[in-house]
C-alpha positions in Angstrom: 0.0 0.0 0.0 2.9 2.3 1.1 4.3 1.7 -2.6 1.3 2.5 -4.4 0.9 5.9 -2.4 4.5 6.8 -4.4 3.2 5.7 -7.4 2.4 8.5 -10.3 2.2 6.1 -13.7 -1.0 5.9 -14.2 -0.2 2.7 -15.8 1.2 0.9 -12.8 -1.9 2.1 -10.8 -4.7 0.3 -12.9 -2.3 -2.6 -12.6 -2.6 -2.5 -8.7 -6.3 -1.4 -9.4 -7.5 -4.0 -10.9 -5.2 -7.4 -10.3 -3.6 -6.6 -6.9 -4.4 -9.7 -4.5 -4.4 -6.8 -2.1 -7.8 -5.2 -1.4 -6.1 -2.1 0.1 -3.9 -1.9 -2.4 -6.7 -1.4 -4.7 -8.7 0.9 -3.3 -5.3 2.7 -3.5 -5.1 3.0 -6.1 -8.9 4.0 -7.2 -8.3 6.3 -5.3 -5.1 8.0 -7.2 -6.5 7.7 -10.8 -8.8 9.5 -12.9 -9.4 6.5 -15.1 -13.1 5.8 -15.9 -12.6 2.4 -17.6 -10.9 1.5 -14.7 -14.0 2.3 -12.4 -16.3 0.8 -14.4 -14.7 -2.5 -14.3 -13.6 -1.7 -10.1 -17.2 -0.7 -9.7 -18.6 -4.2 -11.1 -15.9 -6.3 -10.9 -14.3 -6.4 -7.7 -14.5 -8.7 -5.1 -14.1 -6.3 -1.9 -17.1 -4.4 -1.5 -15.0 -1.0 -0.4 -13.1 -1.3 -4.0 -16.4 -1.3 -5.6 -17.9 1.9 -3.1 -14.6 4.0 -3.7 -15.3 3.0 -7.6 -19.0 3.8 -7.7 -17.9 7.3 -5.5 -15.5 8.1 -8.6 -17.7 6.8 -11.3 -19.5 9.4 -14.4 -20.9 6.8 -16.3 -24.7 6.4 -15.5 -25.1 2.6 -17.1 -22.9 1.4 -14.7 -24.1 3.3 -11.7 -27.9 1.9 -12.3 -26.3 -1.5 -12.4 -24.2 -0.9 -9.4 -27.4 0.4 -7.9 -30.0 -2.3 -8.5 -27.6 -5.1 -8.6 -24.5 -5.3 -6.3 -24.4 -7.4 -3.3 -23.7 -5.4 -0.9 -26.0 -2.1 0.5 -22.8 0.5 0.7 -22.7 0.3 -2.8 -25.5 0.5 -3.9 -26.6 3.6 -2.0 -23.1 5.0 -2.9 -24.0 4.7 -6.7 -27.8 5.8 -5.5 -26.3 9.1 -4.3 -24.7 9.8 -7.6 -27.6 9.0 -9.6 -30.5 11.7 -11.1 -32.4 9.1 -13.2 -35.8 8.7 -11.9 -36.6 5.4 -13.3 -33.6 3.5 -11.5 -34.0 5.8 -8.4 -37.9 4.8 -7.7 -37.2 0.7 -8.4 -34.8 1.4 -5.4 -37.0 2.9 -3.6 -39.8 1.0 -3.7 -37.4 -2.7 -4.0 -34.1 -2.4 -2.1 -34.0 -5.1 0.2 -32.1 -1.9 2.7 -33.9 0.5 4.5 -30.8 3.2 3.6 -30.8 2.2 0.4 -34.5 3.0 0.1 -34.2 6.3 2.0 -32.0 7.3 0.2 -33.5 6.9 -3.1 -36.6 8.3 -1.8 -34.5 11.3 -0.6 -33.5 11.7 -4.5 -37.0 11.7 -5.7 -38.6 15.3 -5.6 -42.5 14.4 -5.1 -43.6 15.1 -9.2 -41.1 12.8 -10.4 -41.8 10.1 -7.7 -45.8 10.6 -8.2 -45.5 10.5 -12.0 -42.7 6.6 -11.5 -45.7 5.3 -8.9 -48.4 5.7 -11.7 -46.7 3.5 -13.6 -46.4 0.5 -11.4 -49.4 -1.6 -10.8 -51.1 -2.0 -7.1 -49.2 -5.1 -6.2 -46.1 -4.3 -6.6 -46.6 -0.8 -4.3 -48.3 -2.5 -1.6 -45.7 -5.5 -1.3 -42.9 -2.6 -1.2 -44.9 -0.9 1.4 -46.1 -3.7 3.5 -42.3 -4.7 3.4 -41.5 -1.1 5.1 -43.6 -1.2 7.7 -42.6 -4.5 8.7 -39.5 -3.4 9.0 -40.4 -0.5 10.7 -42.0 -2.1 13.3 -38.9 -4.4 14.1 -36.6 -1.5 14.0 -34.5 -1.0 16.9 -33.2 2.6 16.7 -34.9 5.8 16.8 -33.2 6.9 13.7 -33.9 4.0 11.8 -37.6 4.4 12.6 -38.3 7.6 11.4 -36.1 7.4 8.2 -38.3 4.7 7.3 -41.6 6.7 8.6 -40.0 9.4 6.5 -39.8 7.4 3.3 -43.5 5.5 3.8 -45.3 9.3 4.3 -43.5 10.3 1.4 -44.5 7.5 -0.9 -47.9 7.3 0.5 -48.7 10.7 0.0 -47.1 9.9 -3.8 -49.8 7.1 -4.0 -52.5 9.3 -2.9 -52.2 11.9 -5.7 -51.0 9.2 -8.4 -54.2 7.7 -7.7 -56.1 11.0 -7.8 -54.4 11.4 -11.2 -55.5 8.6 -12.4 -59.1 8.8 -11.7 -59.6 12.3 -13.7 -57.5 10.4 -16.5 -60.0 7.8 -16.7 -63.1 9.8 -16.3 -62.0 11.9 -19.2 -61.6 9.2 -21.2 -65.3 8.3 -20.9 -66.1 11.6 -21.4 -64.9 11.8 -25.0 -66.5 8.2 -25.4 -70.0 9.5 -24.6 -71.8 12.0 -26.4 -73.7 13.1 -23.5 -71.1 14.4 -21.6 -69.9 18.1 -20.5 -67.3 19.7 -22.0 -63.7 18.6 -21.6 -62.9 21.8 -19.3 -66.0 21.6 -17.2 -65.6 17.2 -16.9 -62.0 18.1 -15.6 -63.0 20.5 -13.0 -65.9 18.3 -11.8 -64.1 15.5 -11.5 -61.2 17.6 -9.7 -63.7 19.0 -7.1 -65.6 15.8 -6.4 -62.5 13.5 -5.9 -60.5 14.1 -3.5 -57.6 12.5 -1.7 -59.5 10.6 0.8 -62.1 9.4 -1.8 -62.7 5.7 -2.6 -59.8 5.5 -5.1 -57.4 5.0 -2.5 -59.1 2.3 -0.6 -57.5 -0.3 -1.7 -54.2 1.2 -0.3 -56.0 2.5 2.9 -57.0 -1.6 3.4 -53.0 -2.6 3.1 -51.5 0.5 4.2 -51.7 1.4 7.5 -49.6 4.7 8.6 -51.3 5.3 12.3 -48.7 6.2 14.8 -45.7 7.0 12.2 
């Protein structure tokens, strides 16, 4: 390690980067070059999980941060490559999937509320209620305060996501059947009476109220 600290070839230090036996070594040298092919490979590649993180940490190419992201093993890298990325689509299947609370947060955390409202009315019901019931499970078990109210932090924010996807999605669909029936009010004056006569608390969302139960966060 103490010889790869000297070292300024930036040949010899994707050698140590990326065949050293030595972990340290090689997060050594990640951490002397500028070399994205090198991080890409680190990133994906490597077998010691703080390689990969310093990798991700020095990593511009957004293919490989998604992948890193979504796929690695370990939870430090993936909310390492989470914190670099800006793409919405990635960002909201970790939020809603991560098998880590952090990684989740911090996902969430990402996500301002129109792009996370516009990913959520996308998905289908399922798939939001089994990433939902899976947070408040792990809410309830939670041992630490701070645990606890990042996850009540990230189920209020994708709950009150759901609630206006789902708002959404009802005028959507009552539009539609306006222009399908001839009998119908004008598209301006259908969109403001649907607007005024659903609201968040309307039957839409009930079958997210039966599953999703945020009393006491």
């Amino acid at each position: 390690k103490a010889a790869v600290e000297k070292l300024n070839d930036p040949e010899a230090l994707k050698t140590a980067a990326l065949n050293d036996k030595n972990s340290d070594v090689r997060w050594t040298a990640i951490e002397k070059l500028g070399d994205q092919d090198v991080f890409k490979i680190a990133a994906l590649n490597d077998e010691d999980r703080t390689v990969r993180a310093a990798a991700v940490e020095k990593l511009d190419d957004t293919e490989t941060l998604k992948t890193a992201a979504l796929n690695d093993k370990d939870w430090t890298v993936r909310i390492a490559a989470v914190e670099k990325l800006d793409d919405a689509e990635t960002l909201t299947t970790a939020a809603l999937n991560d098998k880590d609370w952090t990684v989740r947060a911090a996902a969430v955390e990402k996500l301002d509320n129109h792009t996370l409202k516009a990913a959520i009315e996308k998905l289908d019901d399922s798939t939001i209620i089994g990433a939902t019931d899976s947070a408040i499970a792990h809410f309830r078990s939670a041992f630490s305060s701070y645990e606890r109210h990042a996850v009540a932090n990230w189920l209020k924010k994708i709950y009150h996501c759901i609630r206006i996807a789902s708002v959404r999605t009802k005028i959507k669909s009552l539009n539609e059947r306006k222009h399908s029936d001839a009998g119908c009010r004008d598209h301006d004056d259908y969109y403001s009476f649907a607007t005024n006569h659903i609201d968040e608390g309307g039957d839409h969302t009930d079958s997210y109220d039966r599953h999703i139960d945020l009393s006491g966060l």
